[in-house]
C-alpha positions as CSV (number, residue, x, y, z in Angstrom):
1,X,46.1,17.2,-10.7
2,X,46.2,18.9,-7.5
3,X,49.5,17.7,-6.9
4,X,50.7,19.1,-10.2
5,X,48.9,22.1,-9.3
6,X,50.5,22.9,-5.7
7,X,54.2,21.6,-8.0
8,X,53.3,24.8,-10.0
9,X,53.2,26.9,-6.7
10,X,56.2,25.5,-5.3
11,X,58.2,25.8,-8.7
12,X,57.5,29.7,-8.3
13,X,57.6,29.9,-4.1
14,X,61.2,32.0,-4.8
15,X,58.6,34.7,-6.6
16,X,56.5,36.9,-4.9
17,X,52.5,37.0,-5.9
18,X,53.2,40.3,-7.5
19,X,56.3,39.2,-10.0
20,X,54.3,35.7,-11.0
21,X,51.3,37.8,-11.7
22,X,53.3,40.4,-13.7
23,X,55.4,37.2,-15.4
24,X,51.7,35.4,-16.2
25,X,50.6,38.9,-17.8
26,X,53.8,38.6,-19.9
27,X,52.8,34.8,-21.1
28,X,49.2,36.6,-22.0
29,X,50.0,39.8,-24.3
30,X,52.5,36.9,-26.3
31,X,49.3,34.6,-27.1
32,X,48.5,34.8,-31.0
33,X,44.6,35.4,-31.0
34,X,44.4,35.2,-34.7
35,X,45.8,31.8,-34.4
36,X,43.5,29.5,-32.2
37,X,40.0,29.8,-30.5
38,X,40.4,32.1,-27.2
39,X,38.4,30.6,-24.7
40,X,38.7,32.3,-21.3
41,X,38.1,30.6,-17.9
42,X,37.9,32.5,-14.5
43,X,38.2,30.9,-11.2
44,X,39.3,27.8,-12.3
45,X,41.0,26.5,-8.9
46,X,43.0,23.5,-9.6
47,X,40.3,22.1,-12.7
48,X,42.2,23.6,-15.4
49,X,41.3,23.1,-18.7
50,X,43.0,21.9,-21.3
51,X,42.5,24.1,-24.7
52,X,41.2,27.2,-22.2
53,X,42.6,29.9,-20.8
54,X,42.5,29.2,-17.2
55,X,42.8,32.4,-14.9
56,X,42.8,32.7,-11.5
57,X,44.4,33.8,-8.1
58,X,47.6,32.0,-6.6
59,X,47.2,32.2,-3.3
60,X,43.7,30.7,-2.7
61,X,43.2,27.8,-0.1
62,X,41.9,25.1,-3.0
63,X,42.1,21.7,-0.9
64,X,38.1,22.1,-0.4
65,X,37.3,22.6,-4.1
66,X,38.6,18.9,-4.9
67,X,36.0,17.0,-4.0
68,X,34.0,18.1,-7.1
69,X,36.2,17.5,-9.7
70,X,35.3,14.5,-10.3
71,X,35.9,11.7,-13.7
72,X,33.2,13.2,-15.0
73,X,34.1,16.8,-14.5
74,X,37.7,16.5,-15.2
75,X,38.6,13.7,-17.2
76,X,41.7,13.2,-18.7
77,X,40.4,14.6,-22.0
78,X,39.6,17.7,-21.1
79,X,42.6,17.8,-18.2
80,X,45.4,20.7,-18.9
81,X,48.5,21.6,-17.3
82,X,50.3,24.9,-15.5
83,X,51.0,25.9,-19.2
84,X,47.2,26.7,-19.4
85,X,47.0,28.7,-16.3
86,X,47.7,32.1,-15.7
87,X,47.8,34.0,-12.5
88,X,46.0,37.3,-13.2
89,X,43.6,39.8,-10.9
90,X,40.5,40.3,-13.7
91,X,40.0,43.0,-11.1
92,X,43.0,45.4,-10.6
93,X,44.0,45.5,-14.2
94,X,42.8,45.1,-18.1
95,X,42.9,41.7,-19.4
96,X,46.2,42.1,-22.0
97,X,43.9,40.8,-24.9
98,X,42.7,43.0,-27.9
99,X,39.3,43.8,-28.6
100,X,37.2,41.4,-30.0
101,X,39.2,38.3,-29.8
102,X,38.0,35.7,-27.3
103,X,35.5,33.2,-28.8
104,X,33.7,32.4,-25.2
105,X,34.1,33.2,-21.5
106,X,33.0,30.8,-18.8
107,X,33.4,30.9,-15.0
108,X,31.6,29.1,-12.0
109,X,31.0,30.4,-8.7
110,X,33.0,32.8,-9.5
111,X,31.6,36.2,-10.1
112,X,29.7,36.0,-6.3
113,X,33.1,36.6,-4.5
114,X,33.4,40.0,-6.7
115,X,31.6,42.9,-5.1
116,X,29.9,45.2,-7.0
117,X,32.7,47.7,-8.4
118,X,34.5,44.4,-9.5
119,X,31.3,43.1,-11.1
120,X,30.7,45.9,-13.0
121,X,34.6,46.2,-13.9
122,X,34.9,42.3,-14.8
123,X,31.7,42.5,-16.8
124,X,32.9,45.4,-19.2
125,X,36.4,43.8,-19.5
126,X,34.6,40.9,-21.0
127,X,32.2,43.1,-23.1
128,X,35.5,44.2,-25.1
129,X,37.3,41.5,-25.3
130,X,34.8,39.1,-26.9
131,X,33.9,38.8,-30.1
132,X,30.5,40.1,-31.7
133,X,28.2,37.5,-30.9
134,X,30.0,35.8,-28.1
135,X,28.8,34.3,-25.3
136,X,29.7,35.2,-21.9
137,X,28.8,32.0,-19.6
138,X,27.8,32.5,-16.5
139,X,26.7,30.3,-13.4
140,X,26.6,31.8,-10.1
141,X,24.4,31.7,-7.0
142,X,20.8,33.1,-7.4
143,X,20.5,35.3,-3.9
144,X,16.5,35.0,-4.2
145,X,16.3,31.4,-3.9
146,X,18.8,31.5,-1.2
147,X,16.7,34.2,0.8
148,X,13.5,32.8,0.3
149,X,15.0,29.2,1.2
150,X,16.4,29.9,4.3
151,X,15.2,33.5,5.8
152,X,12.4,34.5,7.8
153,X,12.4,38.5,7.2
154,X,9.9,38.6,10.1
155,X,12.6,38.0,12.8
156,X,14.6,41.7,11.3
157,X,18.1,41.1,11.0
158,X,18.0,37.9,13.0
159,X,15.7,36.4,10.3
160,X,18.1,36.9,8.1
161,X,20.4,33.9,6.2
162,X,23.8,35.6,6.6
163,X,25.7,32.1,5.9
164,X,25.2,33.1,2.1
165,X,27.7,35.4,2.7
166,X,29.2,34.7,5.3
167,X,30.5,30.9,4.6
168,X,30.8,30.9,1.3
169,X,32.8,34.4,1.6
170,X,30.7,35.6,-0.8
171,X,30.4,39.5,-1.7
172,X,27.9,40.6,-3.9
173,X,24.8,37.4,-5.1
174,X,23.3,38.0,-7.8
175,X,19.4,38.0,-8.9
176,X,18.6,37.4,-12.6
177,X,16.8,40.5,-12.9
178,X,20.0,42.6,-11.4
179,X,22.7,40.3,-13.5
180,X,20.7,41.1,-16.5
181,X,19.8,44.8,-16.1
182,X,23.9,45.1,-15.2
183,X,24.5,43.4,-18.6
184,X,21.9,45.4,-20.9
185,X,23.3,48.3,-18.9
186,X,27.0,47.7,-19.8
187,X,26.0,46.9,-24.0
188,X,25.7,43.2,-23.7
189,X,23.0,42.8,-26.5
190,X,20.8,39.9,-25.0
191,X,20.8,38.1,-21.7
192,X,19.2,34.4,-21.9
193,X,18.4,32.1,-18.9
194,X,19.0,28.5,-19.3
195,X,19.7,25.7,-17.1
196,X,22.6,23.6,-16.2
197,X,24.7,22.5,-19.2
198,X,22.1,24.5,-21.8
199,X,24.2,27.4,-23.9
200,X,24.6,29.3,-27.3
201,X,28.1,28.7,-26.6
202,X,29.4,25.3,-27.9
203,X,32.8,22.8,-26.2
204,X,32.1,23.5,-22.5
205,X,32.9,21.9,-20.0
206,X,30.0,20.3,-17.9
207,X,28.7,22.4,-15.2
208,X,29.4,21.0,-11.8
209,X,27.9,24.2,-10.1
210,X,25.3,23.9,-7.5
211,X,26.4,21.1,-5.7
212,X,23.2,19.4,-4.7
213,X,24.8,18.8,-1.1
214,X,24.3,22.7,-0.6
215,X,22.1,24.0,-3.3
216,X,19.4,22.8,-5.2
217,X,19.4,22.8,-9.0
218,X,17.5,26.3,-9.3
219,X,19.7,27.6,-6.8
220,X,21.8,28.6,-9.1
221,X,21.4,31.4,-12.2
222,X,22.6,30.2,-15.4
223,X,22.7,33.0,-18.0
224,X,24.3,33.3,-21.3
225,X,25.5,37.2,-21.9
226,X,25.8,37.6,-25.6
227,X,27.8,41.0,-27.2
């Protein structure tokens, strides 16, 4: 897959970000909402899904996000191809999608590397897009596990865990108390914590988000935002 996915790049390295982007946009306003469940997915790297619409950046560094798509994450039956990805910045522009069409959102260690302008922006965007009822899907880093894991306030700044942000390039972690009073905030009706692979939302994929290698299972917030 990754080799189909870096084909995509190179099949397009004669077009500037800007013009793929713009071309991608294009492919978007033509999709027939009324026509087919609209399932978004942001972030998706190189594990794009087949039956979703996979959005993400082109010119991110990828090679280290392969070792978790596993069989079990990405099997051939859930597997798509570069006709279900689409180049788009969530965060420079509105989503070319009408109100009220997409069925579910869903994104992994994804919203973290947004800071908080973009959260708030991404978060809206999604508000009027979905459908009443909807669930937006998110799993993402919980910054007070992280803190308490690994900092010792006492020391001042040196006590400090600044890896959080500072490996993972991270740019805004979220709490469950902020990532809910952000989503009541912005009109999301209800905000419900669950754990890994536990949602309203029905057909996703399996969560592969924390990786137990850096994060422990309630490292990680898993919220379904429902309009």
């Amino acid at each position: 897959m990754f080799k189909r996915f870096i084909n995509y790049f190179q099949s397009n390295k004669k077009s500037k970000p800007v013009e793929i982007i713009k071309n991608d946009e294009i492919r978007l306003k033509k999709i027939n909402v009324r026509n087919r469940l609209i399932k978004l997915h942001f972030g998706c790297g190189p594990r794009i899904l087949k039956g979703w619409i996979n959005i993400d950046l082109l010119f991110e560094p990828y090679e280290n996000y392969m070792k978790y798509y596993t069989y079990k994450f990405y099997g051939p039956k859930i597997r798509g191809s570069k006709n279900d990805f689409y180049a788009f910045d969530v965060t420079k522009a509105p989503l070319p999608l009408p109100d009220n069409s997409v069925d579910v959102v869903f994104h992994e260690d994804f919203i973290e590397h947004l800071d908080q302008k973009e959260q708030m922006l991404f978060l809206a965007e999604m508000l009027r897009v979905l459908k009443p009822g909807a669930v937006h899907r998110i799993n993402s880093p919980n910054i007070i596990t992280s803190m308490k894991k690994h900092s010792n306030f006492k020391l001042g700044m040196e006590g400090v865990y600044k890896p959080e942000w500072e490996k993972h390039i991270h740019k805004n972690v979220l709490s469950p108390v902020i990532l809910k009073e952000m989503a009541l905030l912005i009109g999301y009706k209800k905000v419900k914590f669950k754990k890994r692979n536990q949602s309203k939302a029905k057909d996703l994929p399996l969560e592969y988000r924390p990786d137990p290698h850096d994060r422990p299972e309630n490292g990680n917030i898993f919220a379904d935002l429902i309009k």
